[in-house]
HTML snippet that shows the backbone in 3Dmol.js (N, CA, C, O; Angstrom):
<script src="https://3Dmol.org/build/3Dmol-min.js"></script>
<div id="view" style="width:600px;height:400px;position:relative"></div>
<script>
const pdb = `
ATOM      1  N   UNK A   1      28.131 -30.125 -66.443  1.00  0.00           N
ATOM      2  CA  UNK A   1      28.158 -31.053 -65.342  1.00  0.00           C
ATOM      3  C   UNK A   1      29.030 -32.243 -65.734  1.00  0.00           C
ATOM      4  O   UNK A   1      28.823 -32.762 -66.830  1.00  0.00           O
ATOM      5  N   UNK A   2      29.895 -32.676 -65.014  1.00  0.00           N
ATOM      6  CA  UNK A   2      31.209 -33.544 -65.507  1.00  0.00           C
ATOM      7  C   UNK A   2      30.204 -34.951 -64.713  1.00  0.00           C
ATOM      8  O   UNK A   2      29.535 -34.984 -63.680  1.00  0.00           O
ATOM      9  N   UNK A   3      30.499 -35.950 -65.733  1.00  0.00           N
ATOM     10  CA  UNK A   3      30.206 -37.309 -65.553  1.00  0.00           C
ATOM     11  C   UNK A   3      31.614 -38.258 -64.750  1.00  0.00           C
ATOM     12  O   UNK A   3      32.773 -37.842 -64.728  1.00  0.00           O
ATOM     13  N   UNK A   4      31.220 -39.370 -64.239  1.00  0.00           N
ATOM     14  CA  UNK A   4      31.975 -40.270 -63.820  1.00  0.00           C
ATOM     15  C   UNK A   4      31.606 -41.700 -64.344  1.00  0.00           C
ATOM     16  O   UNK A   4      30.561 -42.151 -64.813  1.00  0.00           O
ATOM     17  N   UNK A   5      33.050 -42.348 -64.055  1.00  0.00           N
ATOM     18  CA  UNK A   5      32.923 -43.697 -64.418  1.00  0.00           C
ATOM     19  C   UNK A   5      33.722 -44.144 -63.182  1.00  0.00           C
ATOM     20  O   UNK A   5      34.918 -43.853 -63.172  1.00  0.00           O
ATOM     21  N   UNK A   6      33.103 -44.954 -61.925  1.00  0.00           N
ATOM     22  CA  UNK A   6      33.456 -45.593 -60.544  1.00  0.00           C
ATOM     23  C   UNK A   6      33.063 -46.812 -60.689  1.00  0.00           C
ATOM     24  O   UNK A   6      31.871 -46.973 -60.953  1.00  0.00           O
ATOM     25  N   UNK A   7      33.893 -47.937 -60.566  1.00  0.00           N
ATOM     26  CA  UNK A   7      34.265 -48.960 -59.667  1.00  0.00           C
ATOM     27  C   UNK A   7      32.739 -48.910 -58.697  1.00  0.00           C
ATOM     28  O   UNK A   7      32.291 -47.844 -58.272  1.00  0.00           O
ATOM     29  N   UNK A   8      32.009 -50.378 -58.433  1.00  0.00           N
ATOM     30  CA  UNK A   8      31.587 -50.346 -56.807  1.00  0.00           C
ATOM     31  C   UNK A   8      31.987 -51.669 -55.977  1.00  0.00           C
ATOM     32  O   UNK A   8      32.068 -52.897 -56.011  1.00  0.00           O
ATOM     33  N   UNK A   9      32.164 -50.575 -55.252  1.00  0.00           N
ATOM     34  CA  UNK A   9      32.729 -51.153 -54.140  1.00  0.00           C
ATOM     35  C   UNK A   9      32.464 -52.898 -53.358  1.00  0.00           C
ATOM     36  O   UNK A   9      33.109 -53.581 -52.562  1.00  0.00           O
ATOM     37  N   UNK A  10      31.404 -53.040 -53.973  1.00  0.00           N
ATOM     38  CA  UNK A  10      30.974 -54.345 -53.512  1.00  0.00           C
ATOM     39  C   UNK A  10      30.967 -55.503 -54.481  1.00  0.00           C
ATOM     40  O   UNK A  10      31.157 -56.674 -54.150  1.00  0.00           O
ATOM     41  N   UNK A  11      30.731 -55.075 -55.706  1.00  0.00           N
ATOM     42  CA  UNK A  11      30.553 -56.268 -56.940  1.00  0.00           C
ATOM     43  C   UNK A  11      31.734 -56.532 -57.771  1.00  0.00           C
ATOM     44  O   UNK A  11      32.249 -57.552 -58.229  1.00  0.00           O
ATOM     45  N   UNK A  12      32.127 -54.639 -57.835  1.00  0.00           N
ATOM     46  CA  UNK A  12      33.820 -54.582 -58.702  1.00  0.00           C
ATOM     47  C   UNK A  12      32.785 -54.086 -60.118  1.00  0.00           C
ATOM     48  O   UNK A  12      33.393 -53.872 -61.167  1.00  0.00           O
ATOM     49  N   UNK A  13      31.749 -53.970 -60.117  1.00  0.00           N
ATOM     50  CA  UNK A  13      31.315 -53.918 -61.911  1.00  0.00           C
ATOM     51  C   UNK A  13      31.618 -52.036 -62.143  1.00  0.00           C
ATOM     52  O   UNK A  13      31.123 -51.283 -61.305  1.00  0.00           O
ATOM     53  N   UNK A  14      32.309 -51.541 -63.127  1.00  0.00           N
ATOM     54  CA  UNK A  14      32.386 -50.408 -63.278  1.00  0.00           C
ATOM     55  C   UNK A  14      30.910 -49.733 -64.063  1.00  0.00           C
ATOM     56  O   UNK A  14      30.364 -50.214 -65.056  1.00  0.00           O
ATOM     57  N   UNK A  15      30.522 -48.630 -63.379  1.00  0.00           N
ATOM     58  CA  UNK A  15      29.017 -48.021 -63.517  1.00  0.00           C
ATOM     59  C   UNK A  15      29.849 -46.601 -64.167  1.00  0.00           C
ATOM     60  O   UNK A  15      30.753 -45.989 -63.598  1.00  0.00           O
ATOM     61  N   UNK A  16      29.239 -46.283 -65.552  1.00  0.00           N
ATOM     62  CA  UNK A  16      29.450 -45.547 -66.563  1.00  0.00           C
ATOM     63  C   UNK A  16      28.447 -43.808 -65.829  1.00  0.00           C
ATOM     64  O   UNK A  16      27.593 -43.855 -64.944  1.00  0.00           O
ATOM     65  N   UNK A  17      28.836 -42.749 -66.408  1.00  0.00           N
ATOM     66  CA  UNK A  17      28.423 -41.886 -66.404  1.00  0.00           C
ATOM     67  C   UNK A  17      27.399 -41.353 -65.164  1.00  0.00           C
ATOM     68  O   UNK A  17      26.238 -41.007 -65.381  1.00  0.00           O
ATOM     69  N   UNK A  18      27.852 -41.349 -64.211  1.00  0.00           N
ATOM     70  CA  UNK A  18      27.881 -41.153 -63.239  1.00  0.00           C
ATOM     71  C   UNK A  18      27.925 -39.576 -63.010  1.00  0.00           C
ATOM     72  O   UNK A  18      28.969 -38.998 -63.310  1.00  0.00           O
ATOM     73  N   UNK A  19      26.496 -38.599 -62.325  1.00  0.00           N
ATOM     74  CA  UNK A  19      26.721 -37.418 -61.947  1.00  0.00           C
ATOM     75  C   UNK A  19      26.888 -37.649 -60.318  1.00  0.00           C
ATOM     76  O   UNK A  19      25.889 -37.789 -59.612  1.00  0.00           O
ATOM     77  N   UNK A  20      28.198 -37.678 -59.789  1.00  0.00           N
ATOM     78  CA  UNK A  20      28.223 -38.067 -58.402  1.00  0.00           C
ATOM     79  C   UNK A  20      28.096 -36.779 -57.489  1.00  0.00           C
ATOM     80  O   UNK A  20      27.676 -36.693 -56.335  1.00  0.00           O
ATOM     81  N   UNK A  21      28.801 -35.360 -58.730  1.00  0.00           N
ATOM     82  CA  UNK A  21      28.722 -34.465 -57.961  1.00  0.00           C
ATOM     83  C   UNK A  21      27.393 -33.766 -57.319  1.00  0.00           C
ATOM     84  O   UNK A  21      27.547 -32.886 -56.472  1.00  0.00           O
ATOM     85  N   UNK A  22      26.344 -34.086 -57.650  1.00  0.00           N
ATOM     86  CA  UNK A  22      24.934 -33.906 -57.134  1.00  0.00           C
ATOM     87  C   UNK A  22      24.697 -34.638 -56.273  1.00  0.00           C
ATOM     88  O   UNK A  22      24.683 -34.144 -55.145  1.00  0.00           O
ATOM     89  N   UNK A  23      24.474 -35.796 -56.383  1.00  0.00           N
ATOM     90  CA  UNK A  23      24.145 -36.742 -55.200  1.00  0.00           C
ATOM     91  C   UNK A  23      25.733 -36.698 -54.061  1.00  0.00           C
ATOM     92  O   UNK A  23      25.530 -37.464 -53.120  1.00  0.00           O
ATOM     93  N   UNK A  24      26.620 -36.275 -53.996  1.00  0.00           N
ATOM     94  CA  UNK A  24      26.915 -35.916 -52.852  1.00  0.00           C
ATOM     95  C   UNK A  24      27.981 -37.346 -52.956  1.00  0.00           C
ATOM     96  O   UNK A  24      28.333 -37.834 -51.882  1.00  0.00           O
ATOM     97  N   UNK A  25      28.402 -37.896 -54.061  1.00  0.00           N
ATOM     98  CA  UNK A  25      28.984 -39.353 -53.876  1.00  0.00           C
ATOM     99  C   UNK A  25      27.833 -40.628 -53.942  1.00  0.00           C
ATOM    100  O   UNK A  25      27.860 -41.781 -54.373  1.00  0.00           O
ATOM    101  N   UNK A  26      27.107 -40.016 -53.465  1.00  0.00           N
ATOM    102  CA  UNK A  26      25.986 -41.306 -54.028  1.00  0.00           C
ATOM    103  C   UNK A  26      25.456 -41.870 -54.962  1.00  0.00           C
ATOM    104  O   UNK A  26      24.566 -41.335 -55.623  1.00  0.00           O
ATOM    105  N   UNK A  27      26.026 -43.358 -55.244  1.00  0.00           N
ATOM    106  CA  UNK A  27      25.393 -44.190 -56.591  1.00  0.00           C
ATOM    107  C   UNK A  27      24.663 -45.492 -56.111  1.00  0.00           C
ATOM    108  O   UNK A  27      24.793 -46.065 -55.030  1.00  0.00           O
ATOM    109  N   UNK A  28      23.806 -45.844 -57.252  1.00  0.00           N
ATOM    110  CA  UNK A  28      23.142 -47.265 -56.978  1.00  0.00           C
ATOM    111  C   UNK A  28      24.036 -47.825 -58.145  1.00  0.00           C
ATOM    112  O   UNK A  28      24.110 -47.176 -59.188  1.00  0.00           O
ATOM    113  N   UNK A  29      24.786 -49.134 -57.987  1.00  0.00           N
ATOM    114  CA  UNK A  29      25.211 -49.646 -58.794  1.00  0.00           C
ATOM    115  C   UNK A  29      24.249 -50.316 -60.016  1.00  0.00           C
ATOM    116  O   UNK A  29      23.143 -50.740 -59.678  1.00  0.00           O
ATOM    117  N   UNK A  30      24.546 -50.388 -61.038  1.00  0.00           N
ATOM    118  CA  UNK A  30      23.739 -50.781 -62.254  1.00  0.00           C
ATOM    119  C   UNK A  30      23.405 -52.415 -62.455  1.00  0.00           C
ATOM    120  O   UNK A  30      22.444 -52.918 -63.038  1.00  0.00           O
ATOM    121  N   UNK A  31      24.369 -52.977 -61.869  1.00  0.00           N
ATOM    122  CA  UNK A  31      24.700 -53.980 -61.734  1.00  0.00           C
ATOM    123  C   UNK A  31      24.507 -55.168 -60.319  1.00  0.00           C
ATOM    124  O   UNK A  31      24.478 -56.390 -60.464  1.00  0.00           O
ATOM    125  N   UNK A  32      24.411 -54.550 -59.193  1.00  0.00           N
ATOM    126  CA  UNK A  32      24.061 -55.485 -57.785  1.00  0.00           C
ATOM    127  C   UNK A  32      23.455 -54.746 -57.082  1.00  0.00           C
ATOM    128  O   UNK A  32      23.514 -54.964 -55.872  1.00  0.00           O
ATOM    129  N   UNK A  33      22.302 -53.111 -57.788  1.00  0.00           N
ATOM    130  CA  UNK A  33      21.689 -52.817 -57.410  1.00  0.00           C
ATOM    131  C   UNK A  33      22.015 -52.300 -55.642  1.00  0.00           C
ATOM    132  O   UNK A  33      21.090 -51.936 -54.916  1.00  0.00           O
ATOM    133  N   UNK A  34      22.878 -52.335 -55.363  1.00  0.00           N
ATOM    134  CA  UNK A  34      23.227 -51.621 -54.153  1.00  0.00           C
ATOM    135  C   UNK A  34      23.553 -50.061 -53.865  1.00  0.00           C
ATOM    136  O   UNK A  34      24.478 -49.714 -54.600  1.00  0.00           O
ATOM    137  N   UNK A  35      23.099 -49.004 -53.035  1.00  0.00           N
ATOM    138  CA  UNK A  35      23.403 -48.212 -52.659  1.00  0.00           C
ATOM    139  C   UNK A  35      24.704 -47.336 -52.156  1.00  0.00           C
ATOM    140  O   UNK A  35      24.742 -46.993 -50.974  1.00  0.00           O
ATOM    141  N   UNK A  36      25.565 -47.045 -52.881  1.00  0.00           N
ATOM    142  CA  UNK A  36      26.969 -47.165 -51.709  1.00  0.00           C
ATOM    143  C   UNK A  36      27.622 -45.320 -51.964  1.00  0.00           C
ATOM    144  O   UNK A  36      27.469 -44.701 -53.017  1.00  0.00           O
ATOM    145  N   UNK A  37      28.270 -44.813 -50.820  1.00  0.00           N
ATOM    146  CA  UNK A  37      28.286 -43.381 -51.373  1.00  0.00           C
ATOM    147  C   UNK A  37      30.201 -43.628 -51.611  1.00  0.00           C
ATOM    148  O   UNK A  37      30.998 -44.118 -50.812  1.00  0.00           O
ATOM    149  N   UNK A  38      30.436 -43.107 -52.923  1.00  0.00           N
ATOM    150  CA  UNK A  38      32.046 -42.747 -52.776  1.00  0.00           C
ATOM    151  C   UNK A  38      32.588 -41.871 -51.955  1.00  0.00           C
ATOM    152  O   UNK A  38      32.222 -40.697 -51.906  1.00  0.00           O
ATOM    153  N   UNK A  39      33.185 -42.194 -51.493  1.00  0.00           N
ATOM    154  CA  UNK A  39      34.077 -40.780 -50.206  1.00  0.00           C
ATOM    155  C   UNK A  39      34.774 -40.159 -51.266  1.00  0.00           C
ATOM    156  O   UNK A  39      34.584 -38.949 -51.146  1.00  0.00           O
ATOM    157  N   UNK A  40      35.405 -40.369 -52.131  1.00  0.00           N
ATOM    158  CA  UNK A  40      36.339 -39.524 -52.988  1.00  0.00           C
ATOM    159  C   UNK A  40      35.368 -38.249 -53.545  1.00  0.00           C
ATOM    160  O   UNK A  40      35.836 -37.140 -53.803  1.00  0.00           O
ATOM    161  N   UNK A  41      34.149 -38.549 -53.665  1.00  0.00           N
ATOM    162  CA  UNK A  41      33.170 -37.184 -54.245  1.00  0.00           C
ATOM    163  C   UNK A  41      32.279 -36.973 -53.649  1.00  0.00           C
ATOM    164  O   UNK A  41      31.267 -36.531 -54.192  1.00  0.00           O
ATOM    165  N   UNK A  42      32.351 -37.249 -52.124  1.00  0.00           N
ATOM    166  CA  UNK A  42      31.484 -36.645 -50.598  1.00  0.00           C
ATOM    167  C   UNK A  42      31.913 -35.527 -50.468  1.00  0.00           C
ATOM    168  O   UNK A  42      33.095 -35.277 -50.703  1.00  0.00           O
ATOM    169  N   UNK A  43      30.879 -34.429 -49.987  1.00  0.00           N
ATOM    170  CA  UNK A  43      31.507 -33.112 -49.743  1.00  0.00           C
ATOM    171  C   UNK A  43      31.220 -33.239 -48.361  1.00  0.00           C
ATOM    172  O   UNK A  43      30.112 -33.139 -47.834  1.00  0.00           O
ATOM    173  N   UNK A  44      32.224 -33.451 -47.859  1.00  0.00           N
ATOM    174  CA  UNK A  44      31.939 -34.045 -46.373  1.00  0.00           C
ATOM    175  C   UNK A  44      33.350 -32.498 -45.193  1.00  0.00           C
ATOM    176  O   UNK A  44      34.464 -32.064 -45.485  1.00  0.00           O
ATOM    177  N   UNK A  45      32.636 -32.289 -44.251  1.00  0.00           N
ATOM    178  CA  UNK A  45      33.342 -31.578 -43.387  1.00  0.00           C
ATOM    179  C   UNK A  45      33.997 -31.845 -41.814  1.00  0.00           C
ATOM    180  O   UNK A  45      33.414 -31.759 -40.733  1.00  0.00           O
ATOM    181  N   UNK A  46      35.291 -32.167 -42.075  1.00  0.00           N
ATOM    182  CA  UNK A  46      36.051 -32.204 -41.226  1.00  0.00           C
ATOM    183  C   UNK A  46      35.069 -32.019 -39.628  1.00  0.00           C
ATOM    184  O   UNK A  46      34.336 -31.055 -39.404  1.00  0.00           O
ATOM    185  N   UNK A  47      35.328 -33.366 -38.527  1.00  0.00           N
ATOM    186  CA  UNK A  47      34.731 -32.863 -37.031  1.00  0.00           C
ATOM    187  C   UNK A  47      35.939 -32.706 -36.458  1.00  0.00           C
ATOM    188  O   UNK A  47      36.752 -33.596 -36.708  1.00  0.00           O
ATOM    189  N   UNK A  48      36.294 -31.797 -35.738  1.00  0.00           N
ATOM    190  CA  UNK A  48      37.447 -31.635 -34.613  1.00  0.00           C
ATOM    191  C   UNK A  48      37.108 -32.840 -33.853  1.00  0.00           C
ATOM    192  O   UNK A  48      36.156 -33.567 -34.141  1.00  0.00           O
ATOM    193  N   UNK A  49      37.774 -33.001 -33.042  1.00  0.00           N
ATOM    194  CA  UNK A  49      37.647 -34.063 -31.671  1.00  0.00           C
ATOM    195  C   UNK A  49      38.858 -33.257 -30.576  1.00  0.00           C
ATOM    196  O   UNK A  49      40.016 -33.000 -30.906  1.00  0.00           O
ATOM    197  N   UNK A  50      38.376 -33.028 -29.537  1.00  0.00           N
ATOM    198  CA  UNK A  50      39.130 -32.379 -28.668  1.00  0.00           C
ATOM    199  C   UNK A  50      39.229 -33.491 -27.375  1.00  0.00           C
ATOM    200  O   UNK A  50      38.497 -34.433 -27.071  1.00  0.00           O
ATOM    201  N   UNK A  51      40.586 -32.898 -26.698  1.00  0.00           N
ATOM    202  CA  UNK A  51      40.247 -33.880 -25.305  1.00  0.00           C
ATOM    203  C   UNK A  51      39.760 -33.362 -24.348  1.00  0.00           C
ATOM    204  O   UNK A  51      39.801 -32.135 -24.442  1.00  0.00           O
ATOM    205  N   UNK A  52      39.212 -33.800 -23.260  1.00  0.00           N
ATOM    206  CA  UNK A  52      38.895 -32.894 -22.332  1.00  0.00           C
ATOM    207  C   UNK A  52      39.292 -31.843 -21.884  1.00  0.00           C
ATOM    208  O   UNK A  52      38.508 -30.946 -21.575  1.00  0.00           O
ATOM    209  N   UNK A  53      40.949 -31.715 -21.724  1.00  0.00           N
ATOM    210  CA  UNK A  53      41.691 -30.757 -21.254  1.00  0.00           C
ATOM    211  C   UNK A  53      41.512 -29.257 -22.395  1.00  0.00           C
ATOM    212  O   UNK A  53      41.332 -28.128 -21.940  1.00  0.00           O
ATOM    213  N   UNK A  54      41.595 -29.522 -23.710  1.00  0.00           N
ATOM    214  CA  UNK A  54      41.613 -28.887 -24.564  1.00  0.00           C
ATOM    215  C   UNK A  54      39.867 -28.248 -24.567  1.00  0.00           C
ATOM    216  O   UNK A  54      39.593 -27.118 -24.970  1.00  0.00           O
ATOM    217  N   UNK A  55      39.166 -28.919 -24.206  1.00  0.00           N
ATOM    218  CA  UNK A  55      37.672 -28.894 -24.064  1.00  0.00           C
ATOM    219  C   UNK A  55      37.446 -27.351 -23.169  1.00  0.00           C
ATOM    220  O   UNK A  55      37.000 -26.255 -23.509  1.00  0.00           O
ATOM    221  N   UNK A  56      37.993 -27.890 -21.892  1.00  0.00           N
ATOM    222  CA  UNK A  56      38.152 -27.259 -20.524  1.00  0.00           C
ATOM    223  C   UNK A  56      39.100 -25.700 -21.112  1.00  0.00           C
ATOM    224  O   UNK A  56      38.562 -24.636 -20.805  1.00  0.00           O
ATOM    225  N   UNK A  57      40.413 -25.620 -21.899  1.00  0.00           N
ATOM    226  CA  UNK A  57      40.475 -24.237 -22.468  1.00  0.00           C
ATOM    227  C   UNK A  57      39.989 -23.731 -23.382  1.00  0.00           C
ATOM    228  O   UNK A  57      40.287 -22.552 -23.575  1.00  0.00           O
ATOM    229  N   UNK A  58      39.059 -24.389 -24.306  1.00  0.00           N
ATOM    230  CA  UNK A  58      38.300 -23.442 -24.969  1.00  0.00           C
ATOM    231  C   UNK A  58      37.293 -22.921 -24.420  1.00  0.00           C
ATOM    232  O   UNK A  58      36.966 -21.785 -24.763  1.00  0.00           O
ATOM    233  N   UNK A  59      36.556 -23.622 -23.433  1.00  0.00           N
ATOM    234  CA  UNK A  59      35.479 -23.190 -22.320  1.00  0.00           C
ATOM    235  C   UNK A  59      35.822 -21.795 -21.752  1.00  0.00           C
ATOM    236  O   UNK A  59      35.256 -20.703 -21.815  1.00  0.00           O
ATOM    237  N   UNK A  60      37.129 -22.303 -21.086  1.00  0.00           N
ATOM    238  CA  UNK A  60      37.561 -20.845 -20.070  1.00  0.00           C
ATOM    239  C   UNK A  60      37.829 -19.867 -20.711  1.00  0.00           C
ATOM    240  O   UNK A  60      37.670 -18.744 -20.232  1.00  0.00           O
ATOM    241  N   UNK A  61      38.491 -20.151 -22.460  1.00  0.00           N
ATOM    242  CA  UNK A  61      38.649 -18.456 -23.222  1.00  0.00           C
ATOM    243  C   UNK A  61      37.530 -18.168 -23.679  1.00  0.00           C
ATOM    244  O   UNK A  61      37.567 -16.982 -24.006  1.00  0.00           O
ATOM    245  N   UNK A  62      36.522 -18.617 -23.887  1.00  0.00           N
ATOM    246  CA  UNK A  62      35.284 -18.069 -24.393  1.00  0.00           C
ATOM    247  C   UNK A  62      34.268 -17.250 -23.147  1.00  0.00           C
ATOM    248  O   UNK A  62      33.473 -16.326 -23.317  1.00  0.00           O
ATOM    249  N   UNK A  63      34.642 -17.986 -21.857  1.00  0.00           N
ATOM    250  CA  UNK A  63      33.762 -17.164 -21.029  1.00  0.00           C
ATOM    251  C   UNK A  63      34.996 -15.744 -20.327  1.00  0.00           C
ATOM    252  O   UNK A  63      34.563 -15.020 -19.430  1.00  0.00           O
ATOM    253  N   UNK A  64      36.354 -15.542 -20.829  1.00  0.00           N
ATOM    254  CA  UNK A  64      36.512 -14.139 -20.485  1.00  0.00           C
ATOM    255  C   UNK A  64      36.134 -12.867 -21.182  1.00  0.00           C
ATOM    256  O   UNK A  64      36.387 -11.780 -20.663  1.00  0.00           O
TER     257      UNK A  64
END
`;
const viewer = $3Dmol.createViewer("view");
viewer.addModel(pdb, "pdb");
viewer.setStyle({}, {cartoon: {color: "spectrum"}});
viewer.zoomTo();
viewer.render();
</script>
């Protein structure tokens, strides 16, 4: 299991050994005690956003 050493985001104090890949990006800083998740080691999944029009043809190819 690979450790990290991140920066947080709010104080600047760098927090040593860090398993971020479990918690999903989530650390409590060691230092100002705050909660904050890194996006760089979120396993986070892409949302489409469609416009209506695009809405309206995926509708109509799915119901032929």
């Amino acid at each position: 299991m690979e450790t990290y050493d991140v920066r947080c985001p709010i104080c600047g104090e760098l927090n040593h050994n860090l398993y971020l890949d479990e918690t999903d990006g989530w650390m409590e800083c060691e230092h100002c005690h705050q909660a904050v998740q890194i996006l760089a080691y979120a396993k986070t999944k892409p949302i489409p956003v469609y416009t209506g029009r695009e809405l309206a043809e995926k509708f109509l190819m799915s119901t032929k």
